[in-house]
N, CA, C and O atoms as CSV, one atom per row, in Angstrom:
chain,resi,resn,atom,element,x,y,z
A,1,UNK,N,N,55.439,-81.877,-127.881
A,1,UNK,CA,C,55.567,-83.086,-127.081
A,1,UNK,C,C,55.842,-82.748,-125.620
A,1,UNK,O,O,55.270,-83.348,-124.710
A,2,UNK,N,N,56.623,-81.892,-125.437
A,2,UNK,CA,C,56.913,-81.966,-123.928
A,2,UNK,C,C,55.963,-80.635,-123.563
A,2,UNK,O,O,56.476,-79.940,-122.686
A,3,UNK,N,N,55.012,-80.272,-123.935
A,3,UNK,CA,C,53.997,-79.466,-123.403
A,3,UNK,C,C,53.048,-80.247,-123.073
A,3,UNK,O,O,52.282,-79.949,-122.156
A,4,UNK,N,N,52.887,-81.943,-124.115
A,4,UNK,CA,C,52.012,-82.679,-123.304
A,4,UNK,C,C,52.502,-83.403,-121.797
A,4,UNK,O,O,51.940,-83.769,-120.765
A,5,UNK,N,N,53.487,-83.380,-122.182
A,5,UNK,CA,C,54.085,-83.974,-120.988
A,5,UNK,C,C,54.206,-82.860,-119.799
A,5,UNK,O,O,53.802,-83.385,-118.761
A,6,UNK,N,N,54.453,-82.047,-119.666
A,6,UNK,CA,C,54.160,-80.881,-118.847
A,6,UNK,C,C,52.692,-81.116,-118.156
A,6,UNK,O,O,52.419,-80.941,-116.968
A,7,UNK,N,N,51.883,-81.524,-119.122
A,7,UNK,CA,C,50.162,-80.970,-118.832
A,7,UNK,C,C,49.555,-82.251,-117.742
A,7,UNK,O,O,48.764,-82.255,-116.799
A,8,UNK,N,N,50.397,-83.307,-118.444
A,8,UNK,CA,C,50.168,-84.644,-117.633
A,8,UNK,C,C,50.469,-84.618,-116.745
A,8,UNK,O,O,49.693,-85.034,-115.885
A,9,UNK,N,N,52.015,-84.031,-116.273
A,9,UNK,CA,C,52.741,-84.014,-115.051
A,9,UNK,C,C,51.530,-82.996,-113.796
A,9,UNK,O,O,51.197,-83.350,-112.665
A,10,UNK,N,N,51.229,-82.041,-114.353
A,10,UNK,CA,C,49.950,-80.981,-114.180
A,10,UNK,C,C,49.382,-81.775,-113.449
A,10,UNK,O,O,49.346,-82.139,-112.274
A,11,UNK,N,N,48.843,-82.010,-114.631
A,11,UNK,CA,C,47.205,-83.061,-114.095
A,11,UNK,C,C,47.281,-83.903,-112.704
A,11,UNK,O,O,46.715,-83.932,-111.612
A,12,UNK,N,N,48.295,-84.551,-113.387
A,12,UNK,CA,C,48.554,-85.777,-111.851
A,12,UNK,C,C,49.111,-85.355,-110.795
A,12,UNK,O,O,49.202,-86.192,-109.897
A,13,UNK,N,N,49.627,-84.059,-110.536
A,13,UNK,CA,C,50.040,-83.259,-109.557
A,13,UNK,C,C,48.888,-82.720,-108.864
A,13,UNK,O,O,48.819,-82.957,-107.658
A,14,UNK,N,N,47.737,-81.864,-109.550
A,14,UNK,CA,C,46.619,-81.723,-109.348
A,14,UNK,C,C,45.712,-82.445,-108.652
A,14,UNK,O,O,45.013,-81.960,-107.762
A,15,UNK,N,N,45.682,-83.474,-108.969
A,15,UNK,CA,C,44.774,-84.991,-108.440
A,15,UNK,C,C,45.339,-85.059,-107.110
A,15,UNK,O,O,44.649,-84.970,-106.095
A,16,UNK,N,N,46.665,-85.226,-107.115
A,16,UNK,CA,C,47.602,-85.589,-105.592
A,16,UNK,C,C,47.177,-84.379,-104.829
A,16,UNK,O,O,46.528,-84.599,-103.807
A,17,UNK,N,N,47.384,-83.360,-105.089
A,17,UNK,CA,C,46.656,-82.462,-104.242
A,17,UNK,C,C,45.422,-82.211,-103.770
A,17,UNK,O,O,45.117,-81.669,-102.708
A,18,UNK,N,N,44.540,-82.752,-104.853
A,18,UNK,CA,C,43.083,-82.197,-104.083
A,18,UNK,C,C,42.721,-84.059,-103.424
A,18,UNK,O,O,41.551,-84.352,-103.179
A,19,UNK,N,N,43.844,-85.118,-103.219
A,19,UNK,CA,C,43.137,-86.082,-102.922
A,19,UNK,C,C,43.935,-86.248,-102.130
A,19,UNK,O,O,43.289,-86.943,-101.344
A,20,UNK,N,N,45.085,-86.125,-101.613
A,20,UNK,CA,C,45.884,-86.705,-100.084
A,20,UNK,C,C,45.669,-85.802,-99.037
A,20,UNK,O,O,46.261,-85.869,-97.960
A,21,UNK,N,N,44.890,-85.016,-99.311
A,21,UNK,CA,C,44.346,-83.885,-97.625
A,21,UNK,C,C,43.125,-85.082,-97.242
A,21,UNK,O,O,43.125,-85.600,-96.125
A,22,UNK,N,N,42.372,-85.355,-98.009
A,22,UNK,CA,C,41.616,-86.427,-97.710
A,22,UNK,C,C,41.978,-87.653,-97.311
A,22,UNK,O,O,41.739,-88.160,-96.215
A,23,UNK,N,N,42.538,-88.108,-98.181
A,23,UNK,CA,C,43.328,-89.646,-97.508
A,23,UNK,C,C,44.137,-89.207,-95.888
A,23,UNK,O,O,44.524,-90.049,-95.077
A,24,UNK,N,N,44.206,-88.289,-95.783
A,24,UNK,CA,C,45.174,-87.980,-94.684
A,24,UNK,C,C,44.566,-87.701,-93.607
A,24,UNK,O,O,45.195,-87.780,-92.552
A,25,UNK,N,N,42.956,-87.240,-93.608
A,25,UNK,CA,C,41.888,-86.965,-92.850
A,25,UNK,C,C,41.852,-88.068,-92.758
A,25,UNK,O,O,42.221,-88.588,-91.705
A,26,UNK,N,N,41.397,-88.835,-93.820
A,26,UNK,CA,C,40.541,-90.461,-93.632
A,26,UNK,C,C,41.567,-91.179,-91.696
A,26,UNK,O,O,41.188,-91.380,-90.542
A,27,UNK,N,N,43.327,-91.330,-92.707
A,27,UNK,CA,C,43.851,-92.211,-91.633
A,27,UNK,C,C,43.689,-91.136,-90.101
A,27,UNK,O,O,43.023,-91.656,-89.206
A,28,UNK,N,N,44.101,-90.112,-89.891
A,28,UNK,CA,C,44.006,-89.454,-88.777
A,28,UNK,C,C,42.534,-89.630,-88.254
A,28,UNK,O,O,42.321,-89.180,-87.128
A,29,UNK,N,N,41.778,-90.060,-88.736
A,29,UNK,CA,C,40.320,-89.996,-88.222
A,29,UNK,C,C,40.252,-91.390,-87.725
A,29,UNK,O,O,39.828,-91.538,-86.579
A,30,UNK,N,N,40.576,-92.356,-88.352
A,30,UNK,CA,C,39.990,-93.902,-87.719
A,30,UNK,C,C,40.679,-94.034,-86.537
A,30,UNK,O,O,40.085,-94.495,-85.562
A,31,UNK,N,N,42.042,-93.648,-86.447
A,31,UNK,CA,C,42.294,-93.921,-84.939
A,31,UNK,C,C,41.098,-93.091,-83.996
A,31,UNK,O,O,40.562,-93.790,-83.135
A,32,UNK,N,N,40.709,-91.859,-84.082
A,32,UNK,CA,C,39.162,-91.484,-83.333
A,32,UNK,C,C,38.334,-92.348,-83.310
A,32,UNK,O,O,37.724,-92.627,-82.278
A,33,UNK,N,N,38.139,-92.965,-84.480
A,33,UNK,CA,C,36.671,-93.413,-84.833
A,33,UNK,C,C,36.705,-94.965,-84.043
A,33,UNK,O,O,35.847,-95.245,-83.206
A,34,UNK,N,N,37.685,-95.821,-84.381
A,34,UNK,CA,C,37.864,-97.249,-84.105
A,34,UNK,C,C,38.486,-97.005,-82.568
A,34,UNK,O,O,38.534,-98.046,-81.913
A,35,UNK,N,N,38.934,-95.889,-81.933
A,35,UNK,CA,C,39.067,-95.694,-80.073
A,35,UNK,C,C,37.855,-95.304,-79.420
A,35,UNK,O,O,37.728,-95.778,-78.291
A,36,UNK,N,N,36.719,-94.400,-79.919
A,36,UNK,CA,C,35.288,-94.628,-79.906
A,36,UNK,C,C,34.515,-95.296,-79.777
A,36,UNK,O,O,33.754,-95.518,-78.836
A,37,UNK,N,N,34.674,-95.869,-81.131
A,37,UNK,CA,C,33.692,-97.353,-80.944
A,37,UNK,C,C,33.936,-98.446,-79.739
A,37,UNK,O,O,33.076,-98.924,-79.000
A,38,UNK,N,N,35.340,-98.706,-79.747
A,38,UNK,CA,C,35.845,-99.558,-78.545
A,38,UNK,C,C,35.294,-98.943,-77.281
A,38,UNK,O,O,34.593,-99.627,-76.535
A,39,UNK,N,N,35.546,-97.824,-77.036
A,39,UNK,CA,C,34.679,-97.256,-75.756
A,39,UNK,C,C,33.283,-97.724,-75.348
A,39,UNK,O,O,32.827,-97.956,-74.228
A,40,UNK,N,N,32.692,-97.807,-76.639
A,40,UNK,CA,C,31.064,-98.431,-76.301
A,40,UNK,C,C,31.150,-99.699,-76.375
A,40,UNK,O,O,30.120,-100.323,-76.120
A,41,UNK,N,N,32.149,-100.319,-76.672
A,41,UNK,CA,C,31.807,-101.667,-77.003
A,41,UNK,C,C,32.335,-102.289,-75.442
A,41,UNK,O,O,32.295,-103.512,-75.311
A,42,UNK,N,N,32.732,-101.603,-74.495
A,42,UNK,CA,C,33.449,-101.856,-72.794
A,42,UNK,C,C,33.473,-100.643,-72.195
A,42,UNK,O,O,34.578,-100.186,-71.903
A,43,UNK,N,N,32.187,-99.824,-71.869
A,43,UNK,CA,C,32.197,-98.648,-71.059
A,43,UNK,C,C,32.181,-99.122,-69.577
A,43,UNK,O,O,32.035,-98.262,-68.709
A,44,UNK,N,N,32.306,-100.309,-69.257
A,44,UNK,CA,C,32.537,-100.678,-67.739
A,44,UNK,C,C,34.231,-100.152,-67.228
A,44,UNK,O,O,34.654,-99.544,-66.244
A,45,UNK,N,N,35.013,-100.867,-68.713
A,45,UNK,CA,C,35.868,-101.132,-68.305
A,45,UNK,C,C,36.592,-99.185,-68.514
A,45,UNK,O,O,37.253,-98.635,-67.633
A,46,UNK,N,N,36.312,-98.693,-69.523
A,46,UNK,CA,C,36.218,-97.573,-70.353
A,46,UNK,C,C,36.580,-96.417,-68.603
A,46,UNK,O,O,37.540,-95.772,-68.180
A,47,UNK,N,N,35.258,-96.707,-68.145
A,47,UNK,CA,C,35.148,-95.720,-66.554
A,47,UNK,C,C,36.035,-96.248,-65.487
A,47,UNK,O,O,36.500,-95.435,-64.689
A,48,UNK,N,N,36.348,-97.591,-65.366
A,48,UNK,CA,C,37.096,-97.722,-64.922
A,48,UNK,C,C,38.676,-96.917,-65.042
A,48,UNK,O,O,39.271,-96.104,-64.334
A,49,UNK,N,N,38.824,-97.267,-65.680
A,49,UNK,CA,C,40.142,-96.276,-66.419
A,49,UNK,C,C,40.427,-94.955,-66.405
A,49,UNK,O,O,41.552,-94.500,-66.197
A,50,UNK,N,N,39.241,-94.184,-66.664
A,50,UNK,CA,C,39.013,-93.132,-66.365
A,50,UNK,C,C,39.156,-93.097,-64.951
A,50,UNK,O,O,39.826,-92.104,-64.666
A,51,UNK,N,N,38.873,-93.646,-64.081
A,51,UNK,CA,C,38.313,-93.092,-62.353
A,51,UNK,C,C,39.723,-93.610,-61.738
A,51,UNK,O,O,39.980,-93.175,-60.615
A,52,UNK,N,N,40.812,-94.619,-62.423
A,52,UNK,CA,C,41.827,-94.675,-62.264
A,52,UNK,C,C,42.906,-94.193,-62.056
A,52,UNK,O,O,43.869,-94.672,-61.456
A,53,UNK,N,N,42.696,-92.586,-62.875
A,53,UNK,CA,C,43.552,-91.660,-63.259
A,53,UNK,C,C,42.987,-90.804,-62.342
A,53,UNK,O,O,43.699,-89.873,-61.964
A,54,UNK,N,N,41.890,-90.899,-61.902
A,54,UNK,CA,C,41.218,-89.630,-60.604
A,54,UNK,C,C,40.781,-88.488,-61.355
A,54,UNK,O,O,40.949,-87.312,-61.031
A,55,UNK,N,N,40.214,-88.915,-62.369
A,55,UNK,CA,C,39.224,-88.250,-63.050
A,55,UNK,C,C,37.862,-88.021,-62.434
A,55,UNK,O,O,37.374,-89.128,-62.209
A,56,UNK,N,N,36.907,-86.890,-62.004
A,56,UNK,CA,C,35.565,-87.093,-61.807
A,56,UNK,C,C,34.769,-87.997,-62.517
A,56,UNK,O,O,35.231,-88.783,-63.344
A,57,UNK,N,N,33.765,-87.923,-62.265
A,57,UNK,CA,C,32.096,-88.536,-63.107
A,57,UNK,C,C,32.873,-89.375,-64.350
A,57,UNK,O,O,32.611,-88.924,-65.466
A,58,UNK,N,N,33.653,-90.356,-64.324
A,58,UNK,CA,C,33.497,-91.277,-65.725
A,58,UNK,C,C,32.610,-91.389,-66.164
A,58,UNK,O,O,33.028,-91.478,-67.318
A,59,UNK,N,N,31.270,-91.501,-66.280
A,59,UNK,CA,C,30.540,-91.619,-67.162
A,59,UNK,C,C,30.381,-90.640,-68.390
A,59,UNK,O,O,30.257,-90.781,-69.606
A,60,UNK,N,N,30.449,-89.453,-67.402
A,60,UNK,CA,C,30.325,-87.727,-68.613
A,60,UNK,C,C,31.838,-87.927,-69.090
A,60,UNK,O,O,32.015,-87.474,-70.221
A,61,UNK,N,N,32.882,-88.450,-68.550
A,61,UNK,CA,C,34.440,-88.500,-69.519
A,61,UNK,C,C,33.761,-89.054,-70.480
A,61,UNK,O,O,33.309,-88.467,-71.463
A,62,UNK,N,N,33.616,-90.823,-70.093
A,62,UNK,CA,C,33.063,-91.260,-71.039
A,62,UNK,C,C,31.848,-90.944,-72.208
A,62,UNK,O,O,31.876,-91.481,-73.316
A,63,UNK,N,N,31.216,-90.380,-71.958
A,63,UNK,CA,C,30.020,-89.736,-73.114
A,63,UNK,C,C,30.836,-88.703,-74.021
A,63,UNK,O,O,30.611,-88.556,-75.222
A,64,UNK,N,N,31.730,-88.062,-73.362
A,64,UNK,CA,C,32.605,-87.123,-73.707
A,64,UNK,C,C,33.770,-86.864,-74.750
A,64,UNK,O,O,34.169,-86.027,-75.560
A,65,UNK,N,N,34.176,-88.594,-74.012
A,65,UNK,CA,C,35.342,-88.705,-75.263
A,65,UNK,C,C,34.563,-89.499,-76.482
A,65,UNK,O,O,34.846,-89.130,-77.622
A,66,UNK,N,N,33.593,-90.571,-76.323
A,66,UNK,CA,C,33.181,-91.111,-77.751
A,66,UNK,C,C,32.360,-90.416,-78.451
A,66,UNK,O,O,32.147,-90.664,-79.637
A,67,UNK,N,N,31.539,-89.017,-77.503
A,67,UNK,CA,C,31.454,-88.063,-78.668
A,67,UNK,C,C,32.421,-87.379,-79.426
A,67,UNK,O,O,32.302,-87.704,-80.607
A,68,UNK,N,N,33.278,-86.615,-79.258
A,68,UNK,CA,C,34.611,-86.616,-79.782
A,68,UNK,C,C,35.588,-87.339,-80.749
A,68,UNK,O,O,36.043,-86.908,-81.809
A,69,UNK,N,N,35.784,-88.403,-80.212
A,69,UNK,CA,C,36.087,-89.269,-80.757
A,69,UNK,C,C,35.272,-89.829,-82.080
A,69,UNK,O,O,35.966,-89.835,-83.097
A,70,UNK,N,N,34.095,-90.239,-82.219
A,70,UNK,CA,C,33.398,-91.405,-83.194
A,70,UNK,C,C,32.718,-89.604,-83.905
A,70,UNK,O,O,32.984,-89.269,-85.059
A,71,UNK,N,N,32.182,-89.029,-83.303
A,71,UNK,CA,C,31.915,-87.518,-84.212
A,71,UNK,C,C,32.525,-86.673,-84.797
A,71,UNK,O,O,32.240,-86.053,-85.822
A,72,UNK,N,N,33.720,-86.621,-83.895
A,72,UNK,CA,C,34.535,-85.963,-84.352
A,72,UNK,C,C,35.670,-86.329,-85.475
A,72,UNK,O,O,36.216,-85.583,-86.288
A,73,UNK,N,N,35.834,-87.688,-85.251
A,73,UNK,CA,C,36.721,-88.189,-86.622
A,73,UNK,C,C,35.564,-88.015,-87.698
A,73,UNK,O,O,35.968,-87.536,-88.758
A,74,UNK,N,N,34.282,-88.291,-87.644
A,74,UNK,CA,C,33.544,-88.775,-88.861
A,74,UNK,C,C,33.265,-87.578,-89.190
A,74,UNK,O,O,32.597,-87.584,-90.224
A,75,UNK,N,N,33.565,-85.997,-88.591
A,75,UNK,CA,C,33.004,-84.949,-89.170
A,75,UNK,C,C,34.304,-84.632,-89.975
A,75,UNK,O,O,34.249,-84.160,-91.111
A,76,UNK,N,N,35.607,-84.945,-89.261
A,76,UNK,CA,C,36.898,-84.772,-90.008
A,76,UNK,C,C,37.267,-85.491,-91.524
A,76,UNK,O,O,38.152,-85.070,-92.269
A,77,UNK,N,N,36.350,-86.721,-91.820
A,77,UNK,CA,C,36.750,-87.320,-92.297
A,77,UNK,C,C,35.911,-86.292,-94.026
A,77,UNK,O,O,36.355,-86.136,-95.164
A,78,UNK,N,N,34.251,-85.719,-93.165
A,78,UNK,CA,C,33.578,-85.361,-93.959
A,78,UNK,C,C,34.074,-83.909,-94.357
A,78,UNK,O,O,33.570,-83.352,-95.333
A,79,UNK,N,N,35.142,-83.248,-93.543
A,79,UNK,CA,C,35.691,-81.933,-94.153
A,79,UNK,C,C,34.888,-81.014,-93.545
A,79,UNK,O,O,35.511,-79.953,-93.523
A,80,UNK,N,N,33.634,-80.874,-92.956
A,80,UNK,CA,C,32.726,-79.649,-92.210
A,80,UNK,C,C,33.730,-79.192,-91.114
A,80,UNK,O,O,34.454,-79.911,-90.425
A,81,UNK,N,N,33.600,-77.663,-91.105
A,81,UNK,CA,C,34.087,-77.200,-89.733
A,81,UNK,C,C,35.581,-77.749,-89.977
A,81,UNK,O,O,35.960,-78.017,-88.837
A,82,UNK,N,N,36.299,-77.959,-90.587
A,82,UNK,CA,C,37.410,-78.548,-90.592
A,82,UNK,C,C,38.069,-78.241,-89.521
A,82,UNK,O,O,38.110,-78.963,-88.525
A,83,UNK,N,N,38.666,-77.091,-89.642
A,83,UNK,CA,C,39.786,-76.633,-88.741
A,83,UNK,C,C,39.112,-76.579,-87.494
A,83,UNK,O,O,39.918,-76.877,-86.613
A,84,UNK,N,N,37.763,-76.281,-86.938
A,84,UNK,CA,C,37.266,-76.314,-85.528
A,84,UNK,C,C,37.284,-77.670,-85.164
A,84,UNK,O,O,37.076,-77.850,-83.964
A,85,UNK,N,N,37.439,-78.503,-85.723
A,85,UNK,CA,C,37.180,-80.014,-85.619
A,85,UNK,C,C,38.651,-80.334,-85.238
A,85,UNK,O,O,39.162,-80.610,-84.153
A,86,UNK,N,N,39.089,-80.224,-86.310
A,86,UNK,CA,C,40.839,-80.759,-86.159
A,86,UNK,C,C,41.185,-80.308,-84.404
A,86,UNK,O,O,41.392,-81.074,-83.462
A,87,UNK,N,N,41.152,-78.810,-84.418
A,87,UNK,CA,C,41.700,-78.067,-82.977
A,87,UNK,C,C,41.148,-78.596,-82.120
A,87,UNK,O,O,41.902,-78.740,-81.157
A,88,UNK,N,N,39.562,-79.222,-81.858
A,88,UNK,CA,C,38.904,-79.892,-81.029
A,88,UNK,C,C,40.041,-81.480,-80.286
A,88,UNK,O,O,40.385,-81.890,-79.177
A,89,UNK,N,N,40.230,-81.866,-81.721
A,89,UNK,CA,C,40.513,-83.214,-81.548
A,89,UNK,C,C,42.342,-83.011,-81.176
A,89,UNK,O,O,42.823,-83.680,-80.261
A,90,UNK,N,N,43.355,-81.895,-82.106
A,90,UNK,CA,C,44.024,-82.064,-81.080
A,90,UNK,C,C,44.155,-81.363,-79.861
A,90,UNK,O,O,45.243,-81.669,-79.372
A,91,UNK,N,N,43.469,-80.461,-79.056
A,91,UNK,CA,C,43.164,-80.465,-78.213
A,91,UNK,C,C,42.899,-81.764,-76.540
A,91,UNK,O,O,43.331,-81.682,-75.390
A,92,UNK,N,N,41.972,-82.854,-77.262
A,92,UNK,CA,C,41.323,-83.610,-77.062
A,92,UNK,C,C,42.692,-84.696,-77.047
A,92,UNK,O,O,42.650,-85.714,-76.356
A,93,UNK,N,N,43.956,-84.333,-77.929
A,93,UNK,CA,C,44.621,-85.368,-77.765
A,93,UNK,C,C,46.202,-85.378,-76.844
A,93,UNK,O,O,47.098,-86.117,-76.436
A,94,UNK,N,N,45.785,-84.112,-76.893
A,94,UNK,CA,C,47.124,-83.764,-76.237
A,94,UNK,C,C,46.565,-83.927,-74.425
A,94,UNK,O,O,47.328,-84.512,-73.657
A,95,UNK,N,N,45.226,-83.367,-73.894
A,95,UNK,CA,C,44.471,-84.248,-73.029
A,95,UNK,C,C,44.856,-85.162,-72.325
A,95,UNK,O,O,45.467,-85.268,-71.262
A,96,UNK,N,N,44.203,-86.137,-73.419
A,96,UNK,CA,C,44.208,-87.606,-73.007
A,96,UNK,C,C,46.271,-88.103,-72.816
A,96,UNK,O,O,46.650,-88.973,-72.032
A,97,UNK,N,N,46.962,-87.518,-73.476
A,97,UNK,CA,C,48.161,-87.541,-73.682
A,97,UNK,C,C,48.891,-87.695,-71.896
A,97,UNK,O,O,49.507,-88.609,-71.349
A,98,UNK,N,N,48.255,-85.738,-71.217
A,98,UNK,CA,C,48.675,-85.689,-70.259
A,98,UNK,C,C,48.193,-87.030,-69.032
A,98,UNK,O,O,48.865,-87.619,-68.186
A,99,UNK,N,N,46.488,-87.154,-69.496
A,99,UNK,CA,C,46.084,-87.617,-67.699
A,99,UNK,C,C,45.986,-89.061,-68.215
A,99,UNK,O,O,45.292,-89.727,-67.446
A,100,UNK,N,N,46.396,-89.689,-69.143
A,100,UNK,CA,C,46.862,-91.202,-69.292
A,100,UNK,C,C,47.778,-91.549,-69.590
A,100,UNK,O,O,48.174,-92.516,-68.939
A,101,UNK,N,N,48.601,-91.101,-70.584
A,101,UNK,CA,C,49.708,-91.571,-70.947
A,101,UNK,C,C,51.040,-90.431,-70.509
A,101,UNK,O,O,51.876,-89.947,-71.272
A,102,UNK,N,N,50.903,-90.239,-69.160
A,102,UNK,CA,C,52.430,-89.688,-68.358
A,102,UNK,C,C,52.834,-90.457,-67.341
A,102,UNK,O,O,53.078,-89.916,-66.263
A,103,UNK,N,N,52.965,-91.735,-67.485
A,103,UNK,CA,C,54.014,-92.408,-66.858
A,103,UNK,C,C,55.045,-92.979,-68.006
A,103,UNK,O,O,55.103,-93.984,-68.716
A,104,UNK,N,N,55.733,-91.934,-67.826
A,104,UNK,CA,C,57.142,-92.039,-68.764
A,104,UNK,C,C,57.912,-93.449,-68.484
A,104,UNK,O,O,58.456,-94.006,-69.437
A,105,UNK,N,N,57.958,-93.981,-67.295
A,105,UNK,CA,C,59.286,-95.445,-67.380
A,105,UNK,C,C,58.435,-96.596,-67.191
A,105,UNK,O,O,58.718,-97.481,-66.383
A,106,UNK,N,N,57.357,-96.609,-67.944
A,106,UNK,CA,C,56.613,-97.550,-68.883
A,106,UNK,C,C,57.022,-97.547,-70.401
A,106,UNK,O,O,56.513,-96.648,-71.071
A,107,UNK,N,N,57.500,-98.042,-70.763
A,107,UNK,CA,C,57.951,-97.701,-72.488
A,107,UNK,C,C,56.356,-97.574,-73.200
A,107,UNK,O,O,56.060,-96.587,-73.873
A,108,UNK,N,N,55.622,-98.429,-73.014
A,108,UNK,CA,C,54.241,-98.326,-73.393
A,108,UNK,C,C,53.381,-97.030,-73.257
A,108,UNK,O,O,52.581,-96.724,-74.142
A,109,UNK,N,N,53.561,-96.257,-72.110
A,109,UNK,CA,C,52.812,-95.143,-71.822
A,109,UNK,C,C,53.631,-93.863,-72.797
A,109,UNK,O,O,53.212,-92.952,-73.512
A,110,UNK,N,N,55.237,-94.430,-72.326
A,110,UNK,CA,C,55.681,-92.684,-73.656
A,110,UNK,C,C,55.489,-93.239,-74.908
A,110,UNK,O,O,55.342,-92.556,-75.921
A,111,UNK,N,N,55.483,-94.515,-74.882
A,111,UNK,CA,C,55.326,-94.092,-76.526
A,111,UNK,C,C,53.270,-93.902,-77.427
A,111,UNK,O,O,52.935,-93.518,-78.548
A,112,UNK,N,N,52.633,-94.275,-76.511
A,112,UNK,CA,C,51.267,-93.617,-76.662
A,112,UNK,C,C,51.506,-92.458,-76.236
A,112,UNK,O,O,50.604,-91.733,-76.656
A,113,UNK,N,N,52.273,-91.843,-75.590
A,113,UNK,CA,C,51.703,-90.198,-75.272
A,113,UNK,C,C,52.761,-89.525,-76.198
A,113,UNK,O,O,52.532,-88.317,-76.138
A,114,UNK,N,N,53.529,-89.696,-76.803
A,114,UNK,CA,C,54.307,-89.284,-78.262
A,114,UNK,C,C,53.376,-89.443,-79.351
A,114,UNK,O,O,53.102,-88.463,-80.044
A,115,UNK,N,N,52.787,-90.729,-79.609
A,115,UNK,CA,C,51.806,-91.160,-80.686
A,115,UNK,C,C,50.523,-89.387,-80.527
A,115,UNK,O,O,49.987,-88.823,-81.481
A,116,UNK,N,N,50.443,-89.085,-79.407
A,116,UNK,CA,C,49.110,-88.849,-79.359
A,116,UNK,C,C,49.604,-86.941,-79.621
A,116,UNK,O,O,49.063,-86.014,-80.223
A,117,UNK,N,N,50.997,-87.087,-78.730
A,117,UNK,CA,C,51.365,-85.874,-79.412
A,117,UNK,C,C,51.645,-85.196,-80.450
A,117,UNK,O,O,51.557,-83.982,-80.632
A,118,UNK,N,N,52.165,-86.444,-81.488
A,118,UNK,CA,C,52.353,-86.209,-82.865
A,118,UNK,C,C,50.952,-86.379,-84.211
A,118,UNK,O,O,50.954,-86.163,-85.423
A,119,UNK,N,N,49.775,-86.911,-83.143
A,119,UNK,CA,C,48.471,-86.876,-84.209
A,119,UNK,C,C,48.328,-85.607,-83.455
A,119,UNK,O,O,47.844,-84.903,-84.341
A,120,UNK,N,N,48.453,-84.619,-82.104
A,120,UNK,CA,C,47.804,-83.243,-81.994
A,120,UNK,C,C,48.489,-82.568,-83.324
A,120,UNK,O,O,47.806,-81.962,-84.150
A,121,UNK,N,N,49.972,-82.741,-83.453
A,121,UNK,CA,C,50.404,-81.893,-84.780
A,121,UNK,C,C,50.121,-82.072,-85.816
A,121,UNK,O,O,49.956,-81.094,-86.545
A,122,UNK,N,N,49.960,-83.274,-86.281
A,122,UNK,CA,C,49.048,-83.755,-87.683
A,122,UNK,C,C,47.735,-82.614,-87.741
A,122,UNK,O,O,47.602,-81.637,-88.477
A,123,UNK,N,N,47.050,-83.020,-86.920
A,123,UNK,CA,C,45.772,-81.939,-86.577
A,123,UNK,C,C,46.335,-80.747,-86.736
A,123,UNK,O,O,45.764,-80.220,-87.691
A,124,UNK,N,N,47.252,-79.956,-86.257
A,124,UNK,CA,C,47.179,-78.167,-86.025
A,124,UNK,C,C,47.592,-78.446,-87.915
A,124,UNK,O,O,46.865,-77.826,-88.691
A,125,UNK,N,N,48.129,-78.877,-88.215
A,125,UNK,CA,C,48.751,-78.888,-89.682
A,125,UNK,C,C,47.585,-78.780,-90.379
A,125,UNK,O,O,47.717,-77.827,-91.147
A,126,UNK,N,N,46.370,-79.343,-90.512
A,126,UNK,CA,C,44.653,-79.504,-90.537
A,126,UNK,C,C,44.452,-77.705,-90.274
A,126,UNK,O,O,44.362,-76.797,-91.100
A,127,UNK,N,N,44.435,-77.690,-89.010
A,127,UNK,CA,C,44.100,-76.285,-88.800
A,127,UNK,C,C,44.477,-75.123,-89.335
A,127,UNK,O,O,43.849,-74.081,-89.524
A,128,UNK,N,N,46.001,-75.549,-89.640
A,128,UNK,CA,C,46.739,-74.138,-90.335
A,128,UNK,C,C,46.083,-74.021,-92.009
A,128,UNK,O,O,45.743,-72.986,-92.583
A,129,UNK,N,N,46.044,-75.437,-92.542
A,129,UNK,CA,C,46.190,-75.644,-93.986
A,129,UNK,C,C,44.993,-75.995,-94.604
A,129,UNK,O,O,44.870,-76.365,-95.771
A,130,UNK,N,N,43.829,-75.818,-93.498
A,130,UNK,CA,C,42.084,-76.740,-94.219
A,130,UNK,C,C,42.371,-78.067,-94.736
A,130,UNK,O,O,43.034,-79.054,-94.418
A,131,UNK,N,N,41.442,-77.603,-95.851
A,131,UNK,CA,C,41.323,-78.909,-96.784
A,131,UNK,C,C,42.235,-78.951,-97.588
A,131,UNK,O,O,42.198,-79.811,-98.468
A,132,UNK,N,N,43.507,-77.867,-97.500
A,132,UNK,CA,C,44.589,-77.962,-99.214
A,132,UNK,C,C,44.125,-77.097,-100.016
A,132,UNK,O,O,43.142,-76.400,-99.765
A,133,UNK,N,N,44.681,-77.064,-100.893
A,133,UNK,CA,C,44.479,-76.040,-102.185
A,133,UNK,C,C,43.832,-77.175,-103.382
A,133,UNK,O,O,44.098,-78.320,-103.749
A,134,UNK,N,N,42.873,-76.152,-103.714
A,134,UNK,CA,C,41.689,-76.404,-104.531
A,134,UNK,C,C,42.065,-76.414,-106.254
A,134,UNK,O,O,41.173,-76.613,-107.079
């Protein structure tokens, strides 16, 4: 009896492992994917923002980040390249972290540039660990 119960405990331990590296890609990815899409859906306003911060050429930011962004979550989400992907994106987030969200005595700006610092570590965690154990 308690060897079946052992085997069950197994099993469903098993499952949790090879399925919350995924679920965990999935959520870390839509914030990419759904900040992407918004980019195309207002690239007026998108470059604006960009050229705000005294960024060059908004347009290439812009082409730049919703490739990144909308590709790069959806390649994360698909597991390819994992770890080059993840490092891309936090890379990409720690970035956007510095040249938008550092006006600290905005409560709004630190706490997006904390948000953005703590999905770069979500990511290196990606990088160190792949997809999980198989």
């Amino acid at each position: 009896m308690n060897t079946i119960a052992n085997t069950a405990a197994n099993d469903t331990e098993t499952r949790l492992v090879r399925t919350l590296p995924l679920v965990g890609r999935v959520l870390i990815a839509a914030i990419f994917v759904l900040s992407g899409l918004s980019k195309l859906a207002a690239p007026a306003a998108t470059m604006a923002y960009i050229g705000s911060v005294g960024l060059p050429f908004p347009i290439v930011a812009l082409a730049g980040a919703v490739l990144i962004e909308v590709v790069g979550g959806l390649v994360l989400i698909s597991g390819y390249r994992l770890r080059t992907v993840a490092a891309v994106l936090a890379v990409f987030s720690l970035v956007t972290a510095l040249f938008f969200h550092n006006n600290f005595a905005d409560q709004n700006q630190f706490i997006h540039f904390f948000k953005n610092v703590a999905m770069a570590g979500g990511l290196l965690q990606i990088v160190a660990f792949g997809k999980g154990r198989d």
